[in-house]
ZATORFI-910583 format. One line per 10 residues: their letters; for each residue x, z negated, y of C-alpha. Coordinates in pm, 1 decimal, always signed. Each point is the difference from the previous one (the first is absolute). Layout:
<rs>
a> X/Z/Y | ...
</rs>
This chain:
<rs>
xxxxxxxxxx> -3174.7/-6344.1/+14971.2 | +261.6/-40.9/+257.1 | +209.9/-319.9/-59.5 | -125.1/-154.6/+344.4 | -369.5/+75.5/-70.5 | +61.4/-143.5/-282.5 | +156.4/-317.1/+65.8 | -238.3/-46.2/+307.2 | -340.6/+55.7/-200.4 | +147.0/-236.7/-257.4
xxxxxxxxxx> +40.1/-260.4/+297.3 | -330.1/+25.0/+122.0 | -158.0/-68.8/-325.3 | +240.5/-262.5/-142.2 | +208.3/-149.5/+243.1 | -232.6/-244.4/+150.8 | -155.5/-95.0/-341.5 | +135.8/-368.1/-131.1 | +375.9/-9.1/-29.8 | +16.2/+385.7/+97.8
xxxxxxxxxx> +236.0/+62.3/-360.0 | -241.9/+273.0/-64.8 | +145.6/+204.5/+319.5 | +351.0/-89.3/-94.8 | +27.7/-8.5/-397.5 | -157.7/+208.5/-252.1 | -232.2/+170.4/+147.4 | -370.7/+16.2/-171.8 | +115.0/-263.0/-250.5 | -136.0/-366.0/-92.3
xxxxxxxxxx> +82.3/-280.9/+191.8 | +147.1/-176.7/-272.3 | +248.9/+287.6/-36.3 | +92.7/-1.3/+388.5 | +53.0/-352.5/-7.4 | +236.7/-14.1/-253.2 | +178.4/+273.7/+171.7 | +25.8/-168.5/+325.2 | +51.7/-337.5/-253.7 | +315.8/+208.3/-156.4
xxxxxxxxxx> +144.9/+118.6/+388.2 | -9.0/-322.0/+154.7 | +208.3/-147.3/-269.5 | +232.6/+313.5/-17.7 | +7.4/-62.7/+401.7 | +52.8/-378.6/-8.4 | +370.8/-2.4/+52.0 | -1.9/+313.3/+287.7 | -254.5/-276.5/+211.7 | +183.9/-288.5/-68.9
xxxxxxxxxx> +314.5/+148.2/+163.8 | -174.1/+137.3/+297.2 | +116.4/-263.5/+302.1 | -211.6/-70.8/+359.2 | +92.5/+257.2/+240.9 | +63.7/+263.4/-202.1 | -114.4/+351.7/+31.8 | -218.5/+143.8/-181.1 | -149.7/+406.7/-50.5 | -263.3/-4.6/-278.0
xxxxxxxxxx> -130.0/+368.9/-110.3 | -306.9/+25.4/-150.5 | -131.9/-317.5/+92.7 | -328.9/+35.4/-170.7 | -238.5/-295.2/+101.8 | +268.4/-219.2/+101.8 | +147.1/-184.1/-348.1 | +363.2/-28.6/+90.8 | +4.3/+31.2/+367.7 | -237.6/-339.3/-14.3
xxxxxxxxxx> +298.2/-105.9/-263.1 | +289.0/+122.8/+178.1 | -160.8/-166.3/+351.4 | -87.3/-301.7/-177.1 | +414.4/-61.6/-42.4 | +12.3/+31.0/+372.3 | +109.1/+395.3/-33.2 | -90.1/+199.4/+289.3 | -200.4/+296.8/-188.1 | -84.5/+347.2/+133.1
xxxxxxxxxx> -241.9/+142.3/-237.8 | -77.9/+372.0/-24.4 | -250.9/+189.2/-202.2 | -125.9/+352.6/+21.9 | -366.5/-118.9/-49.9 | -170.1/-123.5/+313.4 | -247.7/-189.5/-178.6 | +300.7/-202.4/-223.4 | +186.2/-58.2/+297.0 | -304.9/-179.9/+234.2
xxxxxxxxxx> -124.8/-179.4/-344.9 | +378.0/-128.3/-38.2 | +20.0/-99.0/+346.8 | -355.3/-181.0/-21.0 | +140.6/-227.6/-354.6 | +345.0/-73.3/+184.2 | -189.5/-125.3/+288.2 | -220.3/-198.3/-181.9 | +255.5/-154.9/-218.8 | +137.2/-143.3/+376.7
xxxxxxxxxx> +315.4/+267.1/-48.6 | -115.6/+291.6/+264.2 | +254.2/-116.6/+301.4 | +244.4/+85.3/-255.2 | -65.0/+334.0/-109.7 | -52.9/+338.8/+191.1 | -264.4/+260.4/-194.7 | +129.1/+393.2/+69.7 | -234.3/+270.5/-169.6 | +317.8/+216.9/-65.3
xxxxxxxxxx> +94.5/+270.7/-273.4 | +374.8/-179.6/-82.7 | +129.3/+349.5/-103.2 | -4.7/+39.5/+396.0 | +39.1/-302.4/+123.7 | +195.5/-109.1/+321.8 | +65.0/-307.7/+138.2 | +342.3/-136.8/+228.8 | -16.6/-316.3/-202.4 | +191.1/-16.9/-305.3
xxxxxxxxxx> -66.2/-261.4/-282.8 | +141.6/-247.7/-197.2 | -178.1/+86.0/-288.8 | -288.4/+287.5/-151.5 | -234.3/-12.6/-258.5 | -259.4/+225.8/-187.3 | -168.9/-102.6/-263.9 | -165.1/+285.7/-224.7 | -13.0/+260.8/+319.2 | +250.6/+290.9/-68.9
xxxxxxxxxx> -154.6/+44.3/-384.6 | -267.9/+116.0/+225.8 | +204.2/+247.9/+184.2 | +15.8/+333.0/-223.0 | +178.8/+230.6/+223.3 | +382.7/-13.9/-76.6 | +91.5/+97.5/+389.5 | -209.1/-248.2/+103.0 | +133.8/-309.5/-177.4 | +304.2/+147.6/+96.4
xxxxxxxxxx> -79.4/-16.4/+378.5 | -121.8/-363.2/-86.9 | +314.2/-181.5/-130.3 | +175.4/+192.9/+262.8 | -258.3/-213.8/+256.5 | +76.2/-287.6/-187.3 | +369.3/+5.8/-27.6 | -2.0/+81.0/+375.8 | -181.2/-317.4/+105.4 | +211.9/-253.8/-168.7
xxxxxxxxxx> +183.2/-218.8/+207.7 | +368.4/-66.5/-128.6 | +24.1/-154.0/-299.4 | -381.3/+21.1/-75.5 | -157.4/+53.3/-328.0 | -261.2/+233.1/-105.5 | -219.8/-121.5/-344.6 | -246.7/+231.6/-157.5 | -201.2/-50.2/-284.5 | -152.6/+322.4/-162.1
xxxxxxxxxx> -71.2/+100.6/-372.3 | +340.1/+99.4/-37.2 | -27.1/+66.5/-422.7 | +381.4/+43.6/-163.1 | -125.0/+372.0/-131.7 | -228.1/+265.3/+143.3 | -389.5/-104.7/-67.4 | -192.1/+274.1/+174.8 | -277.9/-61.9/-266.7 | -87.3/-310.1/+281.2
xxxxxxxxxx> -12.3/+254.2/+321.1 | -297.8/+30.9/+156.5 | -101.3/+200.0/+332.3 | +110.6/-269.8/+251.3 | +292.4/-163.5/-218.5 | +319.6/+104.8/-145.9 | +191.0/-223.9/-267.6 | +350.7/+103.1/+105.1 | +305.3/-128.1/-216.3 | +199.0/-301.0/+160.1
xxxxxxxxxx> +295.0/+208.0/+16.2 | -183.5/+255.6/+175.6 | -80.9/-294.5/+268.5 | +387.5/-105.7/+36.3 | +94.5/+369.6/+28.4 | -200.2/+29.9/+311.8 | +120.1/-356.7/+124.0 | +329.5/+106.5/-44.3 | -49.1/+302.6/+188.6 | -125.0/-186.6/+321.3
xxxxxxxxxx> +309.1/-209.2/-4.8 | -114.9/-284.4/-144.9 | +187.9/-208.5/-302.4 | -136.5/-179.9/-214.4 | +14.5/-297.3/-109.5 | -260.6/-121.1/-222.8 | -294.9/+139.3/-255.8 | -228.3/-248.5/-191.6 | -262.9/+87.6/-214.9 | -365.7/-133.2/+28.8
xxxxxxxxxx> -233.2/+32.8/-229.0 | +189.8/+145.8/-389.4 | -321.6/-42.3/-196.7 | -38.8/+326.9/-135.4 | -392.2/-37.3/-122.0 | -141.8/+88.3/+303.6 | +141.6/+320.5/+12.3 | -189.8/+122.5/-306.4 | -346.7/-73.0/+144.2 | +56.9/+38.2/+393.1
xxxxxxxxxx> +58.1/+396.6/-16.6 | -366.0/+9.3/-209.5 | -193.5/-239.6/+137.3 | -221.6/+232.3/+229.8 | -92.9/+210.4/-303.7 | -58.0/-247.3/-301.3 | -360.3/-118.0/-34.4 | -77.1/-278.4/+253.9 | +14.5/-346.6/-271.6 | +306.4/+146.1/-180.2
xxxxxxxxxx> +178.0/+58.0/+256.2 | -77.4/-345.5/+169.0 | +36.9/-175.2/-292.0 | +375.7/+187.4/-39.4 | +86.2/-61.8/+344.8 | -87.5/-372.6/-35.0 | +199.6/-61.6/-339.7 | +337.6/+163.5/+149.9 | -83.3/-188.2/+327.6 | +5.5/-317.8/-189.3
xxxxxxxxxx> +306.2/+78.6/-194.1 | +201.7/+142.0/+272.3 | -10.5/-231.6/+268.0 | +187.1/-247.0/-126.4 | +294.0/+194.6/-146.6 | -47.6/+172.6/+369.3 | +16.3/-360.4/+143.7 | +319.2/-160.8/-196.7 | +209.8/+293.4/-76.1 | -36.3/+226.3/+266.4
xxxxxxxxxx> +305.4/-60.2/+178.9 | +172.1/+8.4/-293.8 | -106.2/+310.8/-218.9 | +86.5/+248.2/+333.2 | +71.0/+359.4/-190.9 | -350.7/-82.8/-209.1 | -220.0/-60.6/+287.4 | -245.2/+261.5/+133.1 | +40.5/-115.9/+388.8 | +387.9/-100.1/+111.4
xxxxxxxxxx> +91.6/-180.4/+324.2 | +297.5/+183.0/+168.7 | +189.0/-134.0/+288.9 | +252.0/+196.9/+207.1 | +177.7/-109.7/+307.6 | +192.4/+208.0/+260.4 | +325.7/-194.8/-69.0 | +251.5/+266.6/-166.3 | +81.8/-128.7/-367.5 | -178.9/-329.9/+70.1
</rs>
């Protein structure tokens, strides 16, 4: 299926449906598994929102049903969120506006490998979007979008399972593990420097069940899922930061400041 089709028919079904983490996270898998990813980003993310001042400008990509841009306009950010799924971006717009956040925000149902806008921004983020992206000209195109919308000085933070060596085992038809140093080569080649890479979530367990979940029988594989859940999230949780070159997702942020 087509990566939009995709995305959108997984928005219609999912999006609206409690906290909406089975449109954004793992898609198809139990909720306790999606919370304890979105548990495992928002710590990884902690320090990126508590440095993001009133005022400042914000392009988020892949908005999803609105986690961070609610986040990012709760800190008094003015957010522009774009998704290429019409139904994520009007069900992010409806939970930003209902949190009491929507004067701050501006919804655009936008493909960011395209995108144009005159305003430049003080910062970008994408959480989990361009391991979604499988064509190499196309992410291309897309951090050249990115790096041309920064406003001087600005800072660009992805976060994208970014594993230390090649783990195609993991692909799928609509995502693409790609190395972290195949991420900073295509930084890099938009002009970008960077500047930082933290790990998120080093618990390796995960990674053993994950790739074979959809094809063990139903109990086992629930009852595998749930152990390395439970054993995971808290090395995920307290050593994250910490154990970067082990972790399956990395947080890498560039700026457009030559040797910054």
């Amino acid at each position: 299926m087509e990566s939009s089709l995709f995305w959108e028919a997984r928005a219609r079904r999912f999006a609206a449906v409690g906290r909406g983490l089975q449109a954004v996270c793992s898609y198809g898998m139990p909720a306790f598994y999606n919370r304890a990813i979105d548990m495992t980003q928002r710590r990884a993310l902690k320090h990126l929102m508590e440095s993001i001042r009133p005022g400042d400008r914000v392009l988020e990509y892949g908005c999803g049903v609105g986690r961070w841009t609610e986040e990012m306009a709760r800190r008094g950010a003015f957010v522009t969120a774009v998704d290429f799924s019409a139904t994520m971006v009007k069900e992010a717009e409806r939970r930003v506006r209902a949190a009491g956040f929507g004067d701050r925000c501006r919804f655009l149902h936008a493909d960011i490998a395209a995108f144009e806008s005159a305003e430049r921004y003080d910062l970008i983020v994408g959480v989990t979007v361009l391991q979604h992206v499988l064509d190499e000209e196309r992410l291309t195109a897309t951090f050249a979008r990115l790096a041309a919308h920064l406003a001087p000085a600005g800072r660009l933070v992805i976060m994208e399972a970014a594993p230390s060596t090649d783990l195609k085992r993991c692909d799928t038809a609509t995502f693409h593990a790609r190395t972290l140093e195949h991420y900073i080569a295509k930084i890099r080649a938009a002009g970008l420097t960077i500047v930082q890479v933290r790990g998120v979530d080093p618990a390796p367990f995960k990674l053993w069940v994950v790739p074979a979940f959809r094809v063990w029988p139903r109990v086992l594989a629930i009852t595998a899922l749930a152990l390395v859940t439970l054993i995971s999230l808290p090395m995920d949780l307290l050593l994250g930061g910490l154990l970067t070159r082990h972790s399956w997702h990395k947080i890498v942020v560039a700026t457009n400041i030559p040797d910054a």
